[in-house]
N, C-alpha and C positions, 0 to 999 in steps of 0.2 A: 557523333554516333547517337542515334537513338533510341530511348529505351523506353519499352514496354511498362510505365510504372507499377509497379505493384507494392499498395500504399498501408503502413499500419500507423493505426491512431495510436497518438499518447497525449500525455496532459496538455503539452504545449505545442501540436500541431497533429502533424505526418509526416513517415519518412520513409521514402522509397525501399524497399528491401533488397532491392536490385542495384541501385546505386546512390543510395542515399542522400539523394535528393530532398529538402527538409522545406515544409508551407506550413503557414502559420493556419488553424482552423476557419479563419475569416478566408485566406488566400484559396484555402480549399473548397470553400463553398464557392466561392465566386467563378471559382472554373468550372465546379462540376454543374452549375447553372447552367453558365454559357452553353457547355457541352450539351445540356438534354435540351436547350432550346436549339441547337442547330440539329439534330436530330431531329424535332418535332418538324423545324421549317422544310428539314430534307423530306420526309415523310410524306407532310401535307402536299409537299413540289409535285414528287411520285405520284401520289393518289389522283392529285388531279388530272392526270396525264389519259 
């Protein structure tokens, strides 16, 4: 099953609210990177179109 994260910071990371799911603050950025870079390539794809 899939879930929708919804993520609250503490000291030592985040953790899902939904099913606590726990990343370390480095693990966290490094996805939400990826994430806004495939957005941006989706985007640019779109635009060119």
């Amino acid at each position: 099953m899939k879930c929708k994260h919804q993520f609250q910071g503490h000291a030592d990371g985040v953790t899902c609210l939904l099913c606590g799911f726990h990343l370390t603050q480095d693990e966290y950025v490094k996805i939400m990177k990826s994430k806004n870079k495939e957005k941006q390539d989706k985007s640019r794809k779109e635009g060119s179109k």
